[in-house]
MMTF fields as JSON, N, C-alpha, C and O atoms, coordinates in Angstrom:
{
  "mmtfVersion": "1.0.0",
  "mmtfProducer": "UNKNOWN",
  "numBonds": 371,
  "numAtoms": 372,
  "numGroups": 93,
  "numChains": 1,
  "numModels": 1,
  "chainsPerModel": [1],
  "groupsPerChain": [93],
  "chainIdList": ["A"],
  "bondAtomList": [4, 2, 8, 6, 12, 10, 16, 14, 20, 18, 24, 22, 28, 26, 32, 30, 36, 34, 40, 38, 44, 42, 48, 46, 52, 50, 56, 54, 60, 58, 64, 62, 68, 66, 72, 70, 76, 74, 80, 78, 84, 82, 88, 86, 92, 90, 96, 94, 100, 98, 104, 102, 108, 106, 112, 110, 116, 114, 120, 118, 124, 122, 128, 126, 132, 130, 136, 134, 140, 138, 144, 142, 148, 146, 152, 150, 156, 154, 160, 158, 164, 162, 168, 166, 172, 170, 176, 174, 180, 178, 184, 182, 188, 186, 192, 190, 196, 194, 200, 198, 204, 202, 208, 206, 212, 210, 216, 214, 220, 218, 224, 222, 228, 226, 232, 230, 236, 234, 240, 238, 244, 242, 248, 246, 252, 250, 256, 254, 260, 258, 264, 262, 268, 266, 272, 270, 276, 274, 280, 278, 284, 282, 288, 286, 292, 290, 296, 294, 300, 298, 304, 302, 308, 306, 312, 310, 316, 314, 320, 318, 324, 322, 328, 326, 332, 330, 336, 334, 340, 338, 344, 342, 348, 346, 352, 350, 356, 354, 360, 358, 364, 362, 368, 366],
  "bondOrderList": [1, 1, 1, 1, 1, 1, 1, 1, 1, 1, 1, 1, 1, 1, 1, 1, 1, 1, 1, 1, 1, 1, 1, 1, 1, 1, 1, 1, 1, 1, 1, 1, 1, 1, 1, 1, 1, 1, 1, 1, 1, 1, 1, 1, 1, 1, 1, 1, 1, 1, 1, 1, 1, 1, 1, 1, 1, 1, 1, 1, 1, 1, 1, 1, 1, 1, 1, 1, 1, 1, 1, 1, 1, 1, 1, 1, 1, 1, 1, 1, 1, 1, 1, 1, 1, 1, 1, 1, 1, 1, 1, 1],
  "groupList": [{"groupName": "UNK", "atomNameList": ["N", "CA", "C", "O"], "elementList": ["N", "C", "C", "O"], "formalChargeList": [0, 0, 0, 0], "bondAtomList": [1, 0, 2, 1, 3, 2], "bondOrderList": [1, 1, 2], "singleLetterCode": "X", "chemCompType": "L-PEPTIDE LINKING"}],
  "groupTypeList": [0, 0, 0, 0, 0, 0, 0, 0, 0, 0, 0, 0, 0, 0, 0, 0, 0, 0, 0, 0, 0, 0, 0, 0, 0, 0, 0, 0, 0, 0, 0, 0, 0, 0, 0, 0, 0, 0, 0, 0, 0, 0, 0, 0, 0, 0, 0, 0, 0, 0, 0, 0, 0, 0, 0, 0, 0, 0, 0, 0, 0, 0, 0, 0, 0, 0, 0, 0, 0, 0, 0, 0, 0, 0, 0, 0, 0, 0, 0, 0, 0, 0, 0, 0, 0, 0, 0, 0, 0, 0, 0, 0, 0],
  "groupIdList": [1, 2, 3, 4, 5, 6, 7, 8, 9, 10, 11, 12, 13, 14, 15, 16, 17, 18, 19, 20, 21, 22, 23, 24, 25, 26, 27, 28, 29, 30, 31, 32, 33, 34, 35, 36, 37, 38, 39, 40, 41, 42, 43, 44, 45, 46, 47, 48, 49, 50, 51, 52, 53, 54, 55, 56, 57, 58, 59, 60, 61, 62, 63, 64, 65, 66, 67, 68, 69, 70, 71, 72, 73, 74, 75, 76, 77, 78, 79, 80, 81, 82, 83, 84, 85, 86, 87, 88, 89, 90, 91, 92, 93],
  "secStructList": [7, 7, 7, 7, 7, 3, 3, 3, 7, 7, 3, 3, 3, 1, 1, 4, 4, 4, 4, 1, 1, 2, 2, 2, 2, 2, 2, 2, 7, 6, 6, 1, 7, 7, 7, 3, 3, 3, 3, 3, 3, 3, 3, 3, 3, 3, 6, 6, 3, 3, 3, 3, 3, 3, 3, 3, 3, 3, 3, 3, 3, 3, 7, 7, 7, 1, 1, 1, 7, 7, 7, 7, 7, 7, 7, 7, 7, 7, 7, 7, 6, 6, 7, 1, 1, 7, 6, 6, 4, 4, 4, 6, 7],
  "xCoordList": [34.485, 35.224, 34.509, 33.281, 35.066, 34.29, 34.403, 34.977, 33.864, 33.64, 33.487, 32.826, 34.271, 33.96, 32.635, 32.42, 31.938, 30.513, 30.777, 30.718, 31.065, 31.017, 32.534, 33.139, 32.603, 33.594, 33.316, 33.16, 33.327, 33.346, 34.766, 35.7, 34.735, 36.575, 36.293, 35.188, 37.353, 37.097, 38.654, 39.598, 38.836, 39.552, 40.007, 39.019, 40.937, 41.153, 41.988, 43.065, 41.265, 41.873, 41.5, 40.809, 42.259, 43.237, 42.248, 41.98, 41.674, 40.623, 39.407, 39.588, 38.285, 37.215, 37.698, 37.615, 38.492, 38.843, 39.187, 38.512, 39.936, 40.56, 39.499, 39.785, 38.2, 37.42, 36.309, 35.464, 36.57, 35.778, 36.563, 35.972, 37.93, 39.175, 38.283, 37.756, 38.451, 38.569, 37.089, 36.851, 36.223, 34.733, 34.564, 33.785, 35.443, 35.176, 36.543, 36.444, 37.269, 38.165, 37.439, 37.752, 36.446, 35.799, 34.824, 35.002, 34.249, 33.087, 33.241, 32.49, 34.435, 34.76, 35.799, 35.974, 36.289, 36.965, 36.238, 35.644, 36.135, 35.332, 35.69, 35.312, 36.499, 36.8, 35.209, 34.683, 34.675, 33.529, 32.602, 32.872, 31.296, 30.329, 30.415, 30.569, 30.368, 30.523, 28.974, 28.385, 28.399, 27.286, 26.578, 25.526, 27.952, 27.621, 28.82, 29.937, 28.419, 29.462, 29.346, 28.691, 29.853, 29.577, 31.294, 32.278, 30.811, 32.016, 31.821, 30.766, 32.899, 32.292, 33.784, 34.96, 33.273, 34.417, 34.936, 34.054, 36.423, 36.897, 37.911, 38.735, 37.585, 39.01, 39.881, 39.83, 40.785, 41.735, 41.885, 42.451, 41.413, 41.86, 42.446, 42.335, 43.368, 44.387, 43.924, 43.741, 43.787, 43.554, 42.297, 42.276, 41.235, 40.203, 40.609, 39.781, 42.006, 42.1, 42.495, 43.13, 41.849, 41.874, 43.666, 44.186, 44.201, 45.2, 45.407, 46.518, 43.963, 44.884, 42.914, 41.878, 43.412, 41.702, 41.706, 42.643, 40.605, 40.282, 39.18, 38.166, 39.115, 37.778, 37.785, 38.755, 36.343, 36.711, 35.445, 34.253, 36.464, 35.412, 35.24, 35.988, 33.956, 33.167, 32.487, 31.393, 33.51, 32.692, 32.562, 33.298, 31.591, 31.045, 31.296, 30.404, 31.982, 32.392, 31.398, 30.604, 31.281, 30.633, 31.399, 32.169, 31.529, 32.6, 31.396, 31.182, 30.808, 29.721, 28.837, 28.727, 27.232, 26.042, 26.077, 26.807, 25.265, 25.207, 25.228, 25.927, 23.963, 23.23, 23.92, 24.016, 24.321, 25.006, 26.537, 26.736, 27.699, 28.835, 29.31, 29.089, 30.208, 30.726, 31.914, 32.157, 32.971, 34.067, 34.929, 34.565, 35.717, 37.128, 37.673, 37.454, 38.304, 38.667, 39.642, 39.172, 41.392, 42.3, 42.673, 42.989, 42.657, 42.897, 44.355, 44.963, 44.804, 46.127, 46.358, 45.683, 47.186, 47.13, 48.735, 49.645, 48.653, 50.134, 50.556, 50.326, 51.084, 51.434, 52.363, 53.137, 52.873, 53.896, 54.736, 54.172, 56.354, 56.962, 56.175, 55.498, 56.078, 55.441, 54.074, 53.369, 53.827, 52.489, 53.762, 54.831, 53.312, 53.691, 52.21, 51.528, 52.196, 52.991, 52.804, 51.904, 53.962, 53.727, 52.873, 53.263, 51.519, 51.249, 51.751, 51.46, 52.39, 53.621, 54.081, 53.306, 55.144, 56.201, 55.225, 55.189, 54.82, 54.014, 53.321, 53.069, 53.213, 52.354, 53.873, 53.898, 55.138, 56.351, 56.656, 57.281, 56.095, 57.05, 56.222, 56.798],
  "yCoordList": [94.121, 93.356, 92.02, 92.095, 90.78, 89.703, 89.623, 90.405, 88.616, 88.286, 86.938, 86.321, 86.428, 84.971, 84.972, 85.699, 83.983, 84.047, 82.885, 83.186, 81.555, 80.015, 79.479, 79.518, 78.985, 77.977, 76.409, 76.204, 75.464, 73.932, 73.563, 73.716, 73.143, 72.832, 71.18, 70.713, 70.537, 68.946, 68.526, 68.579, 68.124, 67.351, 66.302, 65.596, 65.723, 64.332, 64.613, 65.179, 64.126, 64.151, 62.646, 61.762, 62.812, 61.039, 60.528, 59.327, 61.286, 60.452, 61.705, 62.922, 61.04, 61.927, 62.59, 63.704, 62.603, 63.457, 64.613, 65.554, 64.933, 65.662, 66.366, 67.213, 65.75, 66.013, 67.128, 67.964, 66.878, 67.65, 68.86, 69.655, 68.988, 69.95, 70.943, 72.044, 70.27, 71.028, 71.714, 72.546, 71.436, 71.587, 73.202, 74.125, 73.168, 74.332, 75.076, 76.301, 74.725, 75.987, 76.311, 77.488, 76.028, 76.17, 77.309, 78.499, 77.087, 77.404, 78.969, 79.942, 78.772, 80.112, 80.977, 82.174, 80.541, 82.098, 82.622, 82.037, 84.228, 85.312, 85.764, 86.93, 85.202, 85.581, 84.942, 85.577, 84.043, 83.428, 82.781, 82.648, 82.16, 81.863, 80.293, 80.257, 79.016, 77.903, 77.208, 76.525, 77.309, 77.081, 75.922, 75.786, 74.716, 73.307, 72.744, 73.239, 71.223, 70.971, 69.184, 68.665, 68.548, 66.775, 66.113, 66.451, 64.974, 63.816, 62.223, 61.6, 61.785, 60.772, 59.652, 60.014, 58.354, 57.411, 56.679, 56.415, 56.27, 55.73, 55.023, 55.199, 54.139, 52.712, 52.666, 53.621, 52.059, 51.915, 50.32, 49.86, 49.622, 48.118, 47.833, 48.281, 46.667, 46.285, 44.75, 44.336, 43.997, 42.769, 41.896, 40.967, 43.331, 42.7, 43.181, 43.158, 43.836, 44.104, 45.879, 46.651, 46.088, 47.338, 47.726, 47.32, 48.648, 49.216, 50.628, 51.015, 51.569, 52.685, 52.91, 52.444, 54.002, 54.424, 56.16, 56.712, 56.952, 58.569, 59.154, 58.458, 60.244, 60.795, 62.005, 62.75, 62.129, 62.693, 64.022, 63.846, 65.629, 66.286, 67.128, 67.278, 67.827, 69.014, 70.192, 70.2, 71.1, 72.206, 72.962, 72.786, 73.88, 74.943, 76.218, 76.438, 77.106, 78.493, 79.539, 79.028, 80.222, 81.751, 82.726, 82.926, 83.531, 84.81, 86.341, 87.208, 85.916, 86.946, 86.448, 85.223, 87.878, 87.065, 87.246, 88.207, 86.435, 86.592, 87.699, 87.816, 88.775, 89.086, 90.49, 91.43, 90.633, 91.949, 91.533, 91.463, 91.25, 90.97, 92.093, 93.092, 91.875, 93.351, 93.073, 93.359, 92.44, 92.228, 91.011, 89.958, 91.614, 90.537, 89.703, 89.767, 88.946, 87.973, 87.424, 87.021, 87.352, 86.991, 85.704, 85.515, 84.784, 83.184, 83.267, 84.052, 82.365, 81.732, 80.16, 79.574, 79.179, 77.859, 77.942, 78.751, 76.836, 76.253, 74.582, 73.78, 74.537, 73.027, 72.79, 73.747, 71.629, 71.331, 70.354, 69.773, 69.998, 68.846, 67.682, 67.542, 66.984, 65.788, 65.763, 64.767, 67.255, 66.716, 66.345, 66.942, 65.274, 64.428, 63.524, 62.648, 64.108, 64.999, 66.293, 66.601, 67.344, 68.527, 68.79, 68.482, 69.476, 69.855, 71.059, 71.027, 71.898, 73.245, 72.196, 71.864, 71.494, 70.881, 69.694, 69.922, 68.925, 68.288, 69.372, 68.804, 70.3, 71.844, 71.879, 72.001, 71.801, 72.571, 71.586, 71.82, 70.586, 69.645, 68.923, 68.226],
  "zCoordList": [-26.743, -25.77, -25.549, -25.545, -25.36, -24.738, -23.777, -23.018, -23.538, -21.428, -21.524, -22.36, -20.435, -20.162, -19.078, -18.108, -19.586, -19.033, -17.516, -16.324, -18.143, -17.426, -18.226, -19.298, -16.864, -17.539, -16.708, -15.504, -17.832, -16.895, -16.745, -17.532, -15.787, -15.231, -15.534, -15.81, -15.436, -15.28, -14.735, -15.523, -13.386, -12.788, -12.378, -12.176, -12.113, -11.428, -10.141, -9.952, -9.492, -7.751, -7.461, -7.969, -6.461, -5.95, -5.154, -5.198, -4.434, -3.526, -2.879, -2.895, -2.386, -1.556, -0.979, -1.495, 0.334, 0.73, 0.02, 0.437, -0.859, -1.923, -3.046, -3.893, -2.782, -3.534, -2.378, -2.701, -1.608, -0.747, -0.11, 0.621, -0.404, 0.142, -1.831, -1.994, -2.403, -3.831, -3.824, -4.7, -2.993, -3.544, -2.208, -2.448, -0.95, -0.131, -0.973, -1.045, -1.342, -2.029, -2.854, -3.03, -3.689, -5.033, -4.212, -4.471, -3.657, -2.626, -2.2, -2.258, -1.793, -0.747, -1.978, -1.75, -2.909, -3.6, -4.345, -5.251, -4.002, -4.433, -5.606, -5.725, -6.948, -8.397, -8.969, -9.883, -8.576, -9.272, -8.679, -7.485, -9.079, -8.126, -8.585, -9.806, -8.022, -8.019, -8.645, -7.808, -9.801, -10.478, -9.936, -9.311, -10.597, -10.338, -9.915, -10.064, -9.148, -8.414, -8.379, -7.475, -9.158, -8.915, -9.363, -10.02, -8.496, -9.006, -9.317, -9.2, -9.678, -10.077, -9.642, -9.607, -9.376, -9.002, -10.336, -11.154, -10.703, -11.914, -11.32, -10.422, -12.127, -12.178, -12.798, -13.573, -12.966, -14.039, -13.843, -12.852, -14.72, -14.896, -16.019, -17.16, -15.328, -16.48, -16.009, -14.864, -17.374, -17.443, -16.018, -15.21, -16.673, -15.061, -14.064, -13.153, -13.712, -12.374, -12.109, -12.828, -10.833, -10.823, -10.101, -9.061, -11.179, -11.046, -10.405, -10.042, -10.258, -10.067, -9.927, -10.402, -8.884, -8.678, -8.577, -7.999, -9.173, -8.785, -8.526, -8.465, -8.36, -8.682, -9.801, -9.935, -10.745, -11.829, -11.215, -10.965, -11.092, -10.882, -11.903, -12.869, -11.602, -13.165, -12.134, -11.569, -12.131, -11.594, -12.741, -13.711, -12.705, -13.216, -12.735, -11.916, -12.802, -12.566, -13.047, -13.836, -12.935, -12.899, -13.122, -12.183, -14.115, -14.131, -13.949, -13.102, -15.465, -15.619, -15.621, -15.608, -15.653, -16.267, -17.238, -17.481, -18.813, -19.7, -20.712, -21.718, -20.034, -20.536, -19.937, -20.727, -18.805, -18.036, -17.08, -15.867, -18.634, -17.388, -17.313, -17.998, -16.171, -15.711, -15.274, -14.101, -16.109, -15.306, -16.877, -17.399, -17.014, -17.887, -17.21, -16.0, -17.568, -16.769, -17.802, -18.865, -17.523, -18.227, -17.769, -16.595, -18.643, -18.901, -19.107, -19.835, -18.376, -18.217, -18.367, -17.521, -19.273, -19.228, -18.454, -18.641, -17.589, -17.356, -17.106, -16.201, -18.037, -17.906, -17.146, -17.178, -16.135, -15.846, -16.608, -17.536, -16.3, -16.785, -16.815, -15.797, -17.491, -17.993, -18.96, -19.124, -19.645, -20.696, -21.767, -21.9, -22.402, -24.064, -24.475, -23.942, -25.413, -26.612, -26.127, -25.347, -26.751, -26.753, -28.115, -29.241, -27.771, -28.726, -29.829, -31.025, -29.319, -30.035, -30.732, -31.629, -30.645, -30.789, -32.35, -33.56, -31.823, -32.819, -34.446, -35.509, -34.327, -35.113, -35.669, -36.893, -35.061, -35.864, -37.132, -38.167, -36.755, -37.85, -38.983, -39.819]
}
């Protein structure tokens, strides 16, 4: 059987506030232990000027320990309307 050990997440949230709502939800659910926890500020400039601003976060999750996990853990992806390219779709043709 495998086991997921760690997983690094990597997010974009709109502002601090939002980054600190994401860091006590991270904090407080009992599926995993919150390893590591940082963010970082990003711009978006177009022609020198800043267009669009976020914050980019990287938590670190905990499922098992390495060496003694004790617990599976089933992975789920879900995209909403708007990823393009589809990657399926691109593979068919």
């Amino acid at each position: 059987m495998n086991y997921i050990t760690q997983v690094v997440e990597t997010i974009r949230v709109p502002n601090v506030n939002e980054v600190e709502k994401l860091h006590k939800e991270l904090k407080d659910d009992n599926r995993f232990e919150l390893k590591k926890f940082e963010y970082s500020h990003k711009d978006v400039k177009q022609k020198g000027e800043i267009i669009d601003e976020y914050e980019l976060v990287k938590a670190t999750l905990v499922f098992n320990l390495e060496k003694e996990p004790t617990s599976s853990v089933d992975i789920e992806f879900t995209v909403e309307d708007g990823f393009f390219p589809s990657p399926i779709e691109q593979e068919a043709n």
